[in-house]
ZAMARGU-4260 file (C-alpha; in steps of 0.2 Angstrom, whole numbers, plus 5000, padded with zeros to 4 digits):
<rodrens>
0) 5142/4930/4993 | 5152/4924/5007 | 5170/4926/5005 | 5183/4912/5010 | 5203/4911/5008
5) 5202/4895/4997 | 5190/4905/4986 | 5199/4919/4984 | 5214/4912/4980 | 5206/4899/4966
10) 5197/4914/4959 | 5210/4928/4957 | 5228/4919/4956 | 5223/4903/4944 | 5208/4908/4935
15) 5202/4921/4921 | 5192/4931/4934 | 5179/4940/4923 | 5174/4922/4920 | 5176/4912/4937
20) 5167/4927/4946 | 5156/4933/4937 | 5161/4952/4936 | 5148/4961/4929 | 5142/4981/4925
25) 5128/4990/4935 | 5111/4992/4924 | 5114/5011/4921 | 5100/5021/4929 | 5085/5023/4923
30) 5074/5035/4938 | 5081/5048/4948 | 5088/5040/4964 | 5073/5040/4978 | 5076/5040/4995
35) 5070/5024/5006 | 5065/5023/5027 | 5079/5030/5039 | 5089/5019/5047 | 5095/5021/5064
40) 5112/5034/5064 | 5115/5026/5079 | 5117/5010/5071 | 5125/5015/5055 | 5139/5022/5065
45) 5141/5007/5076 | 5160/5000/5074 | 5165/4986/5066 | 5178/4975/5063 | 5187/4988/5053
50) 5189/5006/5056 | 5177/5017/5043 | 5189/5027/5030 | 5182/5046/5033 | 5185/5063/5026
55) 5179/5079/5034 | 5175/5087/5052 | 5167/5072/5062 | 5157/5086/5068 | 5148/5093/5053
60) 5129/5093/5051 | 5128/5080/5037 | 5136/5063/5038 | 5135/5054/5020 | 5140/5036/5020
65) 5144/5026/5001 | 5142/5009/5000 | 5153/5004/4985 | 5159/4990/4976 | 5179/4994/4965
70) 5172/4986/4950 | 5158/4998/4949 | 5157/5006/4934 | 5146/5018/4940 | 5156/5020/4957
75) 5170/5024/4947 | 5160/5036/4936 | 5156/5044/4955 | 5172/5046/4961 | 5178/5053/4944
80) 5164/5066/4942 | 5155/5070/4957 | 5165/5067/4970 | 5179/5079/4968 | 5166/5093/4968
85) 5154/5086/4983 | 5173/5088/4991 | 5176/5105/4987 | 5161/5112/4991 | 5153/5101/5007
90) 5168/5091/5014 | 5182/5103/5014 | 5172/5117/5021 | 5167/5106/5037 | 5147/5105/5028
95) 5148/5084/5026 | 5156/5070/5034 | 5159/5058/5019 | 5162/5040/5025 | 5167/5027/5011
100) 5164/5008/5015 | 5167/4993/5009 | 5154/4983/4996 | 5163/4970/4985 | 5150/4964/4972
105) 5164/4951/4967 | 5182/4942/4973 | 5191/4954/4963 | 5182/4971/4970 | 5189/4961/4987
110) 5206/4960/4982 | 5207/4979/4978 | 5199/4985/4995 | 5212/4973/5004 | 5225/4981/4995
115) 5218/4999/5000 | 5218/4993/5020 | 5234/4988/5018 | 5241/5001/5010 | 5233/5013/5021
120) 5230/5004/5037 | 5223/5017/5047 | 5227/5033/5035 | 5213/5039/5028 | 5220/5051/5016
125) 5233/5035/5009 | 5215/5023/5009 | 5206/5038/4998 | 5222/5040/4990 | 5221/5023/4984
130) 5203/5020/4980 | 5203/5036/4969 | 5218/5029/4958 | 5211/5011/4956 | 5193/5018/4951
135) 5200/5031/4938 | 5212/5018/4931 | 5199/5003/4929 | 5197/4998/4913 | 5215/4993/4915
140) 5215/4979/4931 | 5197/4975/4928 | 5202/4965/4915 | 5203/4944/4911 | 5220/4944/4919
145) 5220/4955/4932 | 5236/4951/4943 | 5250/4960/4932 | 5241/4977/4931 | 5236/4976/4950
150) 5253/4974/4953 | 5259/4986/4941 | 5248/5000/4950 | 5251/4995/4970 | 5269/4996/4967
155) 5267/5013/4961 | 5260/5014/4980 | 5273/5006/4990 | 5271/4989/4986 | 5282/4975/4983
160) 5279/4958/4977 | 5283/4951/4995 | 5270/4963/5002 | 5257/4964/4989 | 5255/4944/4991
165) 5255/4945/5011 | 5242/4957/5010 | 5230/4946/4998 | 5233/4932/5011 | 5228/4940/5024
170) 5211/4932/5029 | 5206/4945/5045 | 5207/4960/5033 | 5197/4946/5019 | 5184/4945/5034
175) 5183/4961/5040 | 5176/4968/5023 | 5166/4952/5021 | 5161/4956/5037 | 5155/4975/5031
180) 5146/4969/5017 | 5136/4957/5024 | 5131/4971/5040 | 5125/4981/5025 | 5113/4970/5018
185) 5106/4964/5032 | 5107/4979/5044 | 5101/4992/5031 | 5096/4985/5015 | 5108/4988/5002
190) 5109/4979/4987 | 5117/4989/4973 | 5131/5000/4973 | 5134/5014/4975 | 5122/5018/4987
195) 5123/5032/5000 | 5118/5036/5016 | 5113/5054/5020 | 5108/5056/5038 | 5102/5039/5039
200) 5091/5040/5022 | 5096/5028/5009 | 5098/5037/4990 | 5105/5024/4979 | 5111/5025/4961
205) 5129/5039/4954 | 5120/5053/4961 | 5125/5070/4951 | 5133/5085/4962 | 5114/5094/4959
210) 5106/5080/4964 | 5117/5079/4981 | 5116/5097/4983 | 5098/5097/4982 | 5096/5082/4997
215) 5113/5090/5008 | 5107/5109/5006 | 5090/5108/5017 | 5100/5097/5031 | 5115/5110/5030
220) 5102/5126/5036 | 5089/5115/5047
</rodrens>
């Protein structure tokens, strides 16, 4: 899927987007998540065009890294049920370094991370913020016409119309996550989302807070 302006703009301002783009749910899973080769930490971490979105003590003893994509049922289901634990017990107590980046499976998954980099720029805490909103509300913007309820929630962010269209115009930012999606696929192998990285092994699939307990503990006390 490579991304352009023209594209983007047909896809989500003129046409019925669950149509033009072909926005479909993740088969839910079926077998525990298993874990693939490391990759190089050293190139996971390398920068990119965008700065990563981070939570937690860039020191810790376990970096996990989420490849998502915002109209991913099961990245929403994630973020809603998981996350806020994984938070509280690894994150916030300086245990995990969680990383979110950028997967879009479609043009409208896209438009919502442009809107989080914008709204955010280089604040994490907003960019989360931001994300955490948009997955646990949906089932309302990732709809046939998705334009008015977008709207609807950025201005409850700051937005305005003025700012909300600038931001959906802006190509580099359009590029930048294209950019991270791509580096993804061809760097590291992903292809569904979500899919996390855990010290440079690859788990893919809504992992469970056991489940992520079970693979963080062991790295936590080696």
């Amino acid at each position: 899927m490579r991304l352009t302006r023209r594209e983007f703009c047909q896809s989500t301002a003129f046409v019925a987007l669950a149509t033009a783009l072909g926005m479909s749910a993740l088969p839910a899973l079926t077998e525990p998540a298993l874990a693939q080769a490391a990759v190089s930490e050293t190139e996971l971490m390398a920068p990119t065009a965008l700065p990563d979105m981070a939570l937690g003590d860039p020191k810790a003893p376990v970096t996990v890294i989420e490849y998502a994509s915002m109209t991913c049922p099961h990245c929403a289901t994630f973020t809603e049920k998981t996350f806020p634990d994984i938070k509280k017990k690894y994150v916030d107590t300086g245990k995990v370094r969680f990383i979110f980046r950028e997967f879009p499976l479609d043009n409208l998954a896209a438009a919502v991370f442009m809107l989080a980099r914008c709204n955010a720029e280089t604040n994490a805490d907003k960019y989360f913020a931001f994300i955490d909103t948009m997955f646990r509300q949906q089932r309302t913007w990732a709809v046939e016409k998705p334009l008015e309820p977008l709207l609807t929630i950025s201005k409850q962010a700051g937005f305005t119309q003025e700012t909300f269209n600038a931001c959906l115009s802006n190509q580099k930012v359009l590029d930048g996550i294209e950019a991270m999606r791509q580096r993804a696929v061809d760097k590291f192998k992903v292809q569904s989302t979500p899919s996390f990285f855990i010290n440079g092994k690859l788990y893919t699939g809504a992992l469970s807070v056991d489940e992520m307990s079970k693979i963080i503990d062991p790295l936590i006390k080696s």
